[in-house]
N, C-alpha and C positions, 0 to 999 in steps of 0.2 A: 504493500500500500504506500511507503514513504516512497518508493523509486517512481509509481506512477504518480505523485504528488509532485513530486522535485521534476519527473519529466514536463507535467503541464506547465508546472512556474516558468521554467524555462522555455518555453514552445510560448509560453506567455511574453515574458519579458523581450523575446525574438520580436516579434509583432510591434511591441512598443517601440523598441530601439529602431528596426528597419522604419517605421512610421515617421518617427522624430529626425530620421535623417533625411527625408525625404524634400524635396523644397519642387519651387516652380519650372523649376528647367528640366528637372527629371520627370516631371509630368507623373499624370493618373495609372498607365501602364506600369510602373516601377511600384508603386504605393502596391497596384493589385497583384503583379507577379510577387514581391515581398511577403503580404500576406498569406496569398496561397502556400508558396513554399512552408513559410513558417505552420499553418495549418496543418501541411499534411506532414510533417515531422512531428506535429501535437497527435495525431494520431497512429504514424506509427509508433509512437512512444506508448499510448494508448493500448494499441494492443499488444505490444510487447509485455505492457505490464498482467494484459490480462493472461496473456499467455505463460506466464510468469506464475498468476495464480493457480490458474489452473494445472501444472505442472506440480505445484508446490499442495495442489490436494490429490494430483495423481498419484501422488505418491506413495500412497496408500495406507504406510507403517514409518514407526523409530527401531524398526528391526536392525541392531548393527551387534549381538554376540550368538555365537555357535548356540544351537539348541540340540537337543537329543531327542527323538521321539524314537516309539516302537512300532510296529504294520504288522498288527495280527493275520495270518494267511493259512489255510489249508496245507497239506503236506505237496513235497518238491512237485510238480509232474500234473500239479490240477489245474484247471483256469483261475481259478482262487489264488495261486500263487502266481501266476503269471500276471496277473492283475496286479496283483502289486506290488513282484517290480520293475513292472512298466512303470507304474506312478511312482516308486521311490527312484528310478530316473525324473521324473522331471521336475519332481517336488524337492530334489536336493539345488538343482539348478536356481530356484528362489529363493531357498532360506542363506544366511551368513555362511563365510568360508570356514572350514572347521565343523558342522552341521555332520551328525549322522542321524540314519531312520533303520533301526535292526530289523530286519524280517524277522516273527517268529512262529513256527507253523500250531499255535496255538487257537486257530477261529474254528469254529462249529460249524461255520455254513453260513450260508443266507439269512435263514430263519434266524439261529442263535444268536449271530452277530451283535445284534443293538446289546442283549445283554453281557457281553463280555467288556464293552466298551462306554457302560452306562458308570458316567461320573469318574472313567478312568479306570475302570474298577483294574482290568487286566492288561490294557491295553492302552493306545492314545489313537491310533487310525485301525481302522478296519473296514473293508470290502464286504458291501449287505447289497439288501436290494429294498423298493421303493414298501411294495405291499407286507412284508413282515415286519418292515421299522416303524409303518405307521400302526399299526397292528401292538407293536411291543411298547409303544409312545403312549399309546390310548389306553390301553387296555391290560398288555402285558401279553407274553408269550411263554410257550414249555412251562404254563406251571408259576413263571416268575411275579413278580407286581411291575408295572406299568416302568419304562426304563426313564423319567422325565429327565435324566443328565444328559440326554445323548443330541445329537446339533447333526447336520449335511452339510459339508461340503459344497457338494452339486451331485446331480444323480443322469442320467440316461446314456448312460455307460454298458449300451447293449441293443440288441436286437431279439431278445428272448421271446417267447411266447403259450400262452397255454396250447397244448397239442392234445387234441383227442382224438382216439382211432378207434374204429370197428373192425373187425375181422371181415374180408367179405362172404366168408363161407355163414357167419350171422347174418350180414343183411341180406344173402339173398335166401336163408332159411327162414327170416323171421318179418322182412318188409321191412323193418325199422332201420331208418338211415339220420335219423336227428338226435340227438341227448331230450329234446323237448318230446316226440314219440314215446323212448322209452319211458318217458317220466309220467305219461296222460295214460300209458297202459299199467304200468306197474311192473313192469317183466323182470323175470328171474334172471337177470343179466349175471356175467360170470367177471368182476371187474378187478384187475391186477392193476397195483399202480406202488409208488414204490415207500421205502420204509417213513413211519415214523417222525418227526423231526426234519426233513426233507422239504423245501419248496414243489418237488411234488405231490405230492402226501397233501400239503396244504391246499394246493391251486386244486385239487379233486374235493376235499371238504369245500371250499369256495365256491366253486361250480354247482354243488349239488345245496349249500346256504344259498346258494341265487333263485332256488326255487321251495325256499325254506323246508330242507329236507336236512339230512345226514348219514354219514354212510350207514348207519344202523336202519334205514329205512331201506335199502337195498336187501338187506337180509332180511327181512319181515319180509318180502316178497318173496321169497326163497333163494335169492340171488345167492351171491359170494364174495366176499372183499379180500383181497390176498395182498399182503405188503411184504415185498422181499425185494433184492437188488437187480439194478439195471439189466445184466446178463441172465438172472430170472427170468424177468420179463419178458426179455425178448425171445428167450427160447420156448416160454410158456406159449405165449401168440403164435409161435412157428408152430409148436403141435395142436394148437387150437385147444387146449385145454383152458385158456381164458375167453373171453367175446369183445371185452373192452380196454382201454388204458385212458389214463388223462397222466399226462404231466406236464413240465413247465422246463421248455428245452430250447437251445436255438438252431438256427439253420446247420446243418451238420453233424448233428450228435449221431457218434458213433453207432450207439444199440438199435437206432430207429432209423437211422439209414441201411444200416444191415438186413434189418427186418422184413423194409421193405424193398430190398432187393431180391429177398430168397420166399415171402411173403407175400400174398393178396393182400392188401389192407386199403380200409376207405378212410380218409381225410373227412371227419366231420366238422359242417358246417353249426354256428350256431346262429340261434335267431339275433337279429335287432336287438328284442328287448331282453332278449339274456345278456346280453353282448352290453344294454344299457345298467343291468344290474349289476354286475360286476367292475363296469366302471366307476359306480357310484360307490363299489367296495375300495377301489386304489389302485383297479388296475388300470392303465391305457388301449385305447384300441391299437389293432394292429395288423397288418394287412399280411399274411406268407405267401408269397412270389409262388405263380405254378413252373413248377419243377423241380419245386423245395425237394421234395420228394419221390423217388420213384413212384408214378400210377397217378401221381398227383398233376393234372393237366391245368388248373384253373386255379384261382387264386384263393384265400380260403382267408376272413373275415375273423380274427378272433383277438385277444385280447394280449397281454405282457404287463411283468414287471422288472423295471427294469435297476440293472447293479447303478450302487451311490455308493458314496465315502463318507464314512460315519465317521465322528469324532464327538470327544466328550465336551458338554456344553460349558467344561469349566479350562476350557484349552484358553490359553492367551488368543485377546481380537486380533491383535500382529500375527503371531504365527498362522491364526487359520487362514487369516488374510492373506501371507503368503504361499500358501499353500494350493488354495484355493486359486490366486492368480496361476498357480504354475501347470493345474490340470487345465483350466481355460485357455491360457496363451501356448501352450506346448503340443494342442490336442493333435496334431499331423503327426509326432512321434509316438503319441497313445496308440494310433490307429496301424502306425507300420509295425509297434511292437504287437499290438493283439488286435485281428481283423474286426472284431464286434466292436470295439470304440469304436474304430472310425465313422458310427451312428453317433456318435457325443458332440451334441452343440454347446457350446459354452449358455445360446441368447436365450434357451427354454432351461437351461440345466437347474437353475433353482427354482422354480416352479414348484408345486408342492406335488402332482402327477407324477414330476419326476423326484424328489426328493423322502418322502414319504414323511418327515420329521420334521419340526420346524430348521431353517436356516440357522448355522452359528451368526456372532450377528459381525463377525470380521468375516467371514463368506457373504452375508447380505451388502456390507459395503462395499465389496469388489463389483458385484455384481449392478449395483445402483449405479457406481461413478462409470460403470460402463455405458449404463443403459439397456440393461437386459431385465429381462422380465423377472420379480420375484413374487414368492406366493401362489 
């Protein structure tokens, strides 16, 4: 403020002195080219200063000593860890020189996550996803009470989606090709999906709370509910000893690409307004390209939620702030380290769609002085 003060005074006093010098022989020309001159150095002064301030709020933080943080991750070899350290590249790049961030293969998963990192408890960063942290915010998860320490980063750090399949030796034994069919008949469906504490496990309870049921209402029909791991799964569907799956997977997973290469299966669609209730639960809509899938010809309408970086709500506003700058400005080396970032927009990333938790509030201020959307 004093430099643009002291710029004008003098852009001022220019004006006066060139005026006072001015007399008869030099005429009105001299008086008005003087002027001018002097004006428009009053305004590059002008904006210099503003640009000046504006630099001087970009700034963002007083971040200037070494920090330490931990990045709770899944074991070597998962996308859990590869998640994050992609991000502990680019997150070291913002913080002070001397800065480490340890990996430690200590996180639960998706689902767990908020809790491990509620108020610091185990952790400082950890890799969740949008619908179990809003989920463990509210309400609480696995049994826990409600995580209110935990803060986002930014979140849409994927292209995930709920996936549901039928066997086609079912639909064409039984006519039923919707989740909404089976549900208006009641059918003894035979439905595998996978363990426990899983983001699949949950997005199948979800799907079936969207038409206020639960998987115990599947067995009251006579059905069947089986939760065992991925390569279960998939060789259960190869021998048709199941009819159904729901999980929550992205383009490429191994079991289901397998599946459905040695496999019939049909790609189920769901309605609008399933598709509307489940949004209003936390998930996004979300569109799977035809050819996701072998058999898969047409595009298929369903929902996702998507990986966030969770941190605890009592983290320094400097640190998240930089940190938070370093997943936004870096996001081209997120995407060539792991191909599913490269869905990560910095301008929706805090959005609460994509975040599940509220904002730290040094991630809301990166995000405002940019001009991206929060909330």
């Amino acid at each position: 403020m004093k430099k643009r003060l002291f710029a004008l005074g003098m852009a001022a006093m220019m004006v006066a002195s060139l005026a006072a010098c001015g007399s008869s022989s030099t005429g009105s020309n001299t008086t008005t080219a003087a002027a001018t001159a002097a004006s428009t150095e009053a305004a590059k002064a002008e904006t210099k200063a503003a640009e000046e301030k504006k630099e001087e709020a970009a700034g963002g933080t007083t971040l200037d000593k070494p920090v330490t943080l931990t990045f709770a991750a899944q074991e070597v070899g998962t996308a859990a860890y590869n998640y994050a350290t992609a991000l502990q590249t680019v997150m070291l790049k913002e913080l002070p020189e001397g800065s480490s961030i340890n990996i430690t293969t200590t996180s639960p998963g998706g689902v767990g996550a908020p809790v491990i990192v509620n108020g610091g408890a185990q952790c400082d960063i950890v890799a969740a996803n949008a619908v179990p942290s809003k989920l463990s915010y509210e309400e609480g998860i696995l049994g826990n009470e409600p995580t209110k320490e935990i803060a986002c980063l930014g979140g849409g750090l994927g292209h995930d989606f709920m996936n549901v399949m039928f066997t086609k030796k079912f639909v064409d034994e039984t006519g039923i090709s919707t989740v909404e069919e089976l549900i208006e008949k009641k059918y003894p469906v035979k439905l595998v999906i996978k363990k426990n504490g899983t983001f699949g496990e949950l997005s199948a309870e979800y799907l079936l709370k969207a038409f206020g049921l639960t998987l115990d209402d599947i067995v009251s029909w006579g059905g069947t509910v089986e939760k065992t791991g991925g390569d279960a799964i998939k060789s259960g569907l190869q021998d048709d000893l199941y009819d159904m799956t729901i999980d929550h997977i992205g383009a490429g997973q191994s079991n289901t690409t397998e599946l459905c290469l040695t496999h019939d299966m049909v790609d189920v669609q769901l309605s609008d307004e399933t598709i509307a209730k489940l949004v209003e639960m936390g998930y996004e809509e979300v569109t799977v390209a035809p050819n996701t899938w072998n058999g898969q010809t047409t595009e298929i309408k369903t929902v996702g939620s998507q990986q966030n970086v969770l941190v605890s709500s009592t983290m320094d506003d400097d640190v998240a702030y930089a940190l938070t700058k370093a997943i936004c400005e870096h996001e081209a080396e997120l995407g060539d380290a792991v191909a599913a970032m490269a869905y990560f927009d910095p301008q929706d990333a805090g959005t609460m769609g994509k975040t599940g938790c509220p904002l730290h509030p040094g991630a809301k201020k990166y995000y405002e002085e940019m001009g991206y959307k929060v909330g």
